[in-house]
C-alpha positions, 0 to 999 in steps of 0.5 A, spaced: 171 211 585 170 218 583 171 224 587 165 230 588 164 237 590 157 236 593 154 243 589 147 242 593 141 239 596 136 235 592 129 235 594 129 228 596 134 230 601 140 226 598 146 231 596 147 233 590 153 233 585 154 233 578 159 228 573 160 228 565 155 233 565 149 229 569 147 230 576 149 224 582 144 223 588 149 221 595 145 220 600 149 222 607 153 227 604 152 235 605 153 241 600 160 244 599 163 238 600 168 234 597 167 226 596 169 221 593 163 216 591 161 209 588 158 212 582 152 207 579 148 211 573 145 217 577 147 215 584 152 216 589 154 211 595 159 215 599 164 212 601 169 218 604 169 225 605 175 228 604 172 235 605 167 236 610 162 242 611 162 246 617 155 245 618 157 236 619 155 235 625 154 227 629 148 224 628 144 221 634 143 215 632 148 209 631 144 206 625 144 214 622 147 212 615 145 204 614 138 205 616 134 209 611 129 212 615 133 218 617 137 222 612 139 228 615 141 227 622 148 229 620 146 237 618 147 243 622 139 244 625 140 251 622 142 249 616 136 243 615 131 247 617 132 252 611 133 248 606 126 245 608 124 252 607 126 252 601 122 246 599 116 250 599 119 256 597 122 253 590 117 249 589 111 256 590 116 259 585 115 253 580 108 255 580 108 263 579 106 264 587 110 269 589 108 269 597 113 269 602 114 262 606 115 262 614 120 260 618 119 252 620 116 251 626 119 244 630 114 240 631 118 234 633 115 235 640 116 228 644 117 224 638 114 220 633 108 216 636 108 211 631 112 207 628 112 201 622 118 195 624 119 190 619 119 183 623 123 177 620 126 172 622 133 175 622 131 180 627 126 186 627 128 193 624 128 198 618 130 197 612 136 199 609 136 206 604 135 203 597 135 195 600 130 190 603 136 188 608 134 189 614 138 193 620 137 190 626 134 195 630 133 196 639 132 203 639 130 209 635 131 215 638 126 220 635 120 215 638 117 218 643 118 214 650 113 209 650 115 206 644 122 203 647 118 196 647 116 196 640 123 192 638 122 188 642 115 187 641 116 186 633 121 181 635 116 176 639 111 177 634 115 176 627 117 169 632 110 167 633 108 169 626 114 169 621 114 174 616 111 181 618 110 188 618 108 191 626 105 198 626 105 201 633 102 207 636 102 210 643 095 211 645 093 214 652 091 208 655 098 204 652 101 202 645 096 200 640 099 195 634 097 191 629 101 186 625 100 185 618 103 178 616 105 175 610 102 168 611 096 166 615 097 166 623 092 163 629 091 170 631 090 166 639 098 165 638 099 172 638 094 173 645 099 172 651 103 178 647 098 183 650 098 181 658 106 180 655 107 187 654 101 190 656 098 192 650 091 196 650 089 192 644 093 187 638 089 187 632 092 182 626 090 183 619 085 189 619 082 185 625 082 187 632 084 180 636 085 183 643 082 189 647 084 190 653 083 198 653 081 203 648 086 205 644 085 213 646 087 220 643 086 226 646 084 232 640 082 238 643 076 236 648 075 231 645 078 224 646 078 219 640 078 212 640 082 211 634 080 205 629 084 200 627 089 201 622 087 209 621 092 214 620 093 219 625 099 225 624 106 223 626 107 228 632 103 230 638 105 235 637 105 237 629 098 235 630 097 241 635 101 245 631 097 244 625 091 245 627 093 252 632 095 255 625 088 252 622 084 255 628 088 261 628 086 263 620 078 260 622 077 264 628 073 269 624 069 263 621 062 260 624 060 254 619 066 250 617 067 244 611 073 240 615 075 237 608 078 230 608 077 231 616 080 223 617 077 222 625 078 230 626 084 233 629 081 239 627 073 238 626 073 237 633 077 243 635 074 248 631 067 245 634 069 249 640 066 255 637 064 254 629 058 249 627 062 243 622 061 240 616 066 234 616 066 230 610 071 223 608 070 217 605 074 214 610 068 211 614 071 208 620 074 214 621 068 218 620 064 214 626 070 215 631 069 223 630 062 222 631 062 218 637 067 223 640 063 229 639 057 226 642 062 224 648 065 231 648 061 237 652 061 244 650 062 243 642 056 246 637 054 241 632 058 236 628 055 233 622 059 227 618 058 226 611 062 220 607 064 221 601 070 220 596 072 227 595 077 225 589 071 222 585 065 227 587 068 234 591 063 238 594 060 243 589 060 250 589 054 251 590 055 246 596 061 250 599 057 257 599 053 254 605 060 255 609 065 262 611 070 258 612 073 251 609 079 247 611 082 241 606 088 237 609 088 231 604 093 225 602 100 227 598 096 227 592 093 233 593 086 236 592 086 239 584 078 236 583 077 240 590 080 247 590 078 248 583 071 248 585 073 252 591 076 256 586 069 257 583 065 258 590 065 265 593 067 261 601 071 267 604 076 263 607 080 257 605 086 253 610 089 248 606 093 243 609 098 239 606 104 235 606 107 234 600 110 242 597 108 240 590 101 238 589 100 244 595 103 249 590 098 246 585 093 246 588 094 253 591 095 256 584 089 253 582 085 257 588 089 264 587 087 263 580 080 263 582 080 269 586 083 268 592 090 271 596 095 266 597 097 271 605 101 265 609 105 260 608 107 256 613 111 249 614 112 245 619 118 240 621 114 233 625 118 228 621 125 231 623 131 228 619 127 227 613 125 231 606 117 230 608 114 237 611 107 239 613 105 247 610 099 250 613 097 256 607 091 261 608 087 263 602 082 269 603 077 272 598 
């Protein structure tokens, strides 16, 4: 056992500290603290706090420190949410931008209305920090309210279909889910799950098995029919927040490229008053925006492009048809994308992203190229974890 001053916090959300000259990562402890850790190579397992932080306060959940979803729960909120300030500060200063970064916004909102419960045959529930063990979990506090069955759903399904993984999402018209299991299952043992817990729709292995309801989200006007397995932001309430602060910096623009646009959280917002270009590779995505925009009254026209942007970004002559362009693209980033926006003569460019890193990159690369990096804001949906959302505004 080794005792520790926590010097500061790592980027990864794990505290750091420093012995024999090389830096230690413990999870759960805080800045200025006094600890004693196991020590095995560069981590830390705490085991006491001998000096605690002002800024220690008590976790809301009674699995905080064995289950590794959360790292954070234990930090002054004042406190968490400057040091996720600083990700992208540090990480805008590491690329030679010299921007100011916003305050956070909290986007926690209801809470997250999607989830991943590992199901097996010792129970259901995450897995522990740096372990396949799992914790046994029955409820999750920063899940939304519809959601509080998802344990015990992932338990009857892990009993029917042994070893599995079970995504649920809280759509308008009831919890959607999809079971990825490890072996091959009759999808027929899993269908009295659905009048059981009331499901809209039980999808197993990328295949729907059961629709009871359309698994619906409203975004904007519009109401989608989400795909199965798609990718949908994590808060309600994030996804209203990163789309208000798009249209806010667009509001001027009346042709749009939504790059990356996924099933159109902002596509189908900025239609209410710009004519949209809508371009992913994703094509079930694609055809939920299009079916969406035909439903919606009101919204000028939406035209849906697929296209693997990684491989085949739209060109600058391309992108000079538009006066406005907003990327929101993986946690990759879009290097290939903004060097031809870069080269382009697009007035304005929203850039939404997720990882501090690749958007500092890919915002240099821009700035590079002409454009005035003049806003930086980050958004807190994923509470209690390193991960934060940026919205960045560049004008030419």
């Amino acid at each position: 056992m080794t005792q520790l001053e926590v010097l500061r916090m790592g980027r990864r959300g794990e505290a750091v500290a420093e012995a024999h000259g090389k830096p230690i990562y413990i999870p759960f402890a805080l800045p200025g603290e006094a600890v004693e850790a196991e020590i095995d190579g560069d981590r830390g397992a705490l085991r006491e706090v001998i000096a605690a932080s002002p800024d220690r306060v008590e976790p809301l959940c009674k699995h905080f420190g064995l289950c590794g979803g959360c790292l954070l729960q234990h930090w002054r909120k004042d406190a968490y949410r400057a040091w996720k300030r600083s990700l992208v500060a540090t990480a805008l200063e590491r690329a030679g931008l010299a921007v100011e970064t916003g305050e956070v916004i909290d986007a926690g909102g209801a809470g997250r209305r999607r989830v991943t419960i590992h199901g097996r045959g010792t129970g259901a529930g995450f897995m522990r920090l740096r372990s396949h063990q799992l914790e046994n979990i029955d409820h999750c506090p920063i899940l939304v309210p519809a959601l509080s069955p998802a344990f015990e759903i992932a338990r009857a399904v892990a009993a029917l279909a042994g070893d599995c993984d079970v995504a649920l999402t809280a759509s308008e018209n009831g919890l959607d889910v999809m079971v990825k299991a490890s072996r091959r299952v009759n999808g027929l043992k899993l269908a009295p799950l659905v009048a059981r817990f009331g499901l809209a729709r039980l999808s197993l292995n990328g295949e729907t098995m059961l629709e009871a309801l359309p698994s619906l989200v409203s975004m904007g006007k519009a109401q989608v029919k989400l795909p199965v397995a798609s990718f949908l932001q994590a808060t309600e309430a994030g996804e209203a927040v990163l789309a208000r602060l798009v249209a806010g910096h667009l509001k001027k623009a009346r042709r749009i490229a939504d790059l990356f646009c996924g099933m159109g959280p902002f596509a189908l917002r900025l239609a209410e008053h710009a004519s949209i270009a809508a371009v992913d590779s994703d094509r079930a995505a694609l055809d939920a925006l299009e079916a969406a925009a035909r439903r919606t009254q009101g919204l000028k026209p939406i035209a849906v492009h697929r296209r693997d942007l990684y491989r085949e970004p739209l060109i600058a002559r391309e992108l000079n048809a538009f006066d406005g362009v907003v990327f929101d693209p993986p946690r990759a980033g879009a290097e290939a994308q903004a060097r031809e926006l870069a080269r382009s003569s697009v007035r304005r460019v929203v850039a939404v992203s997720c990882d501090a890193t690749t958007f500092a990159r890919d915002a240099s690369i821009l700035v590079a190229g002409g454009y005035r990096l003049s806003a930086v804001t980050p958004v807190d949906q994923f509470l209690w974890s390193p991960h934060v959302e940026i919205v960045g505004d560049f004008v030419r």
